[in-house]
N, C-alpha and C positions, 0 to 999 in steps of 0.2 A: 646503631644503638642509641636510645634515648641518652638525653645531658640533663643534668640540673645545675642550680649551684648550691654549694653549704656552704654554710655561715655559719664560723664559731666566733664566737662572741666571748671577752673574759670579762668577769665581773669588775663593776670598781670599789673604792673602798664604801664607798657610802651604802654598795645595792642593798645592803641585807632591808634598811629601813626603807631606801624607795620603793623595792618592792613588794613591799608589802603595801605601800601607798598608790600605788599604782597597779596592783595586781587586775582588778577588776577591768581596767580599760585595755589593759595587756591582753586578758583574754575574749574580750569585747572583739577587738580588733581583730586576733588568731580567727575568732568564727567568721569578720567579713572579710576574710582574705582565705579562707579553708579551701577551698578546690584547687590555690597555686600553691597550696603547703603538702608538700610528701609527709613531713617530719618536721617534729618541733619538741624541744625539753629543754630543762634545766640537767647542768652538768653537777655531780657532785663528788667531792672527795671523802674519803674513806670514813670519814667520820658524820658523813651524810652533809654534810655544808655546802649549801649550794655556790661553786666557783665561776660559772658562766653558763652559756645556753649554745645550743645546735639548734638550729631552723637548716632546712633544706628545702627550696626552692624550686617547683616544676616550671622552670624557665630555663632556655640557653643562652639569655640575653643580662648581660651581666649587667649591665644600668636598671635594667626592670630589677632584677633582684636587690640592687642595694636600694631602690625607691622603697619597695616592700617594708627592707629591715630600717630604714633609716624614717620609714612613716610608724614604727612601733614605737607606743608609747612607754617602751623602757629603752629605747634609744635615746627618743626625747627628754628623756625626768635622767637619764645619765645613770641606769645600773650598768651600763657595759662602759668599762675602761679604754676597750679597745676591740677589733673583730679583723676576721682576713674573710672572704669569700672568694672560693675555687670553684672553678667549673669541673662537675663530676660527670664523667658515662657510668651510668648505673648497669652495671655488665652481669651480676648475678645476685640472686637473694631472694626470699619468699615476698619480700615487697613489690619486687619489679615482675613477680611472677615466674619465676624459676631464672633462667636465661637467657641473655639478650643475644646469643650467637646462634 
């Protein structure tokens, strides 16, 4: 079965203003990195506010993957407070193409 890693990422207090300051190089960056990214967004809570981000990673190499998140420039400008990244087997879902068994 294919692996990747996700990264969730939580917001800090300040993101709501960095990114908006930063949004453009934020997605600058997503497009020259687009072919190692399966998946990428902003989390939000029920009232629509954005609380953190999911990026998911086509790598099984967990140092490549935090080079990735940790070269984003809302890692750098400090919207994320804080992130864990897991190494996932992508085993079933219309992404991976049905399933991986």
């Amino acid at each position: 079965m294919k692996t990747a890693y996700l990264c969730y990422c939580r917001d800090s207090r300040q993101a709501r203003e960095i990114r908006q300051a930063e949004l453009q190089q934020h997605l600058e960056y997503i497009e020259s990195i687009m072919e190692q990214v399966l998946v990428a967004g902003a989390l939000r809570d029920e009232n629509d506010a954005v609380t953190g981000s999911v990026l998911i990673y086509d790598t099984d190499d967990r140092e490549h993957a935090l080079r990735l998140l940790k070269n984003d420039p809302y890692f750098t400008a400090g919207v994320w407070s804080d992130y864990d990244c897991k190494k996932m087997r992508l085993a079933a879902g219309q992404w991976i193409g049905g399933r991986g068994w």
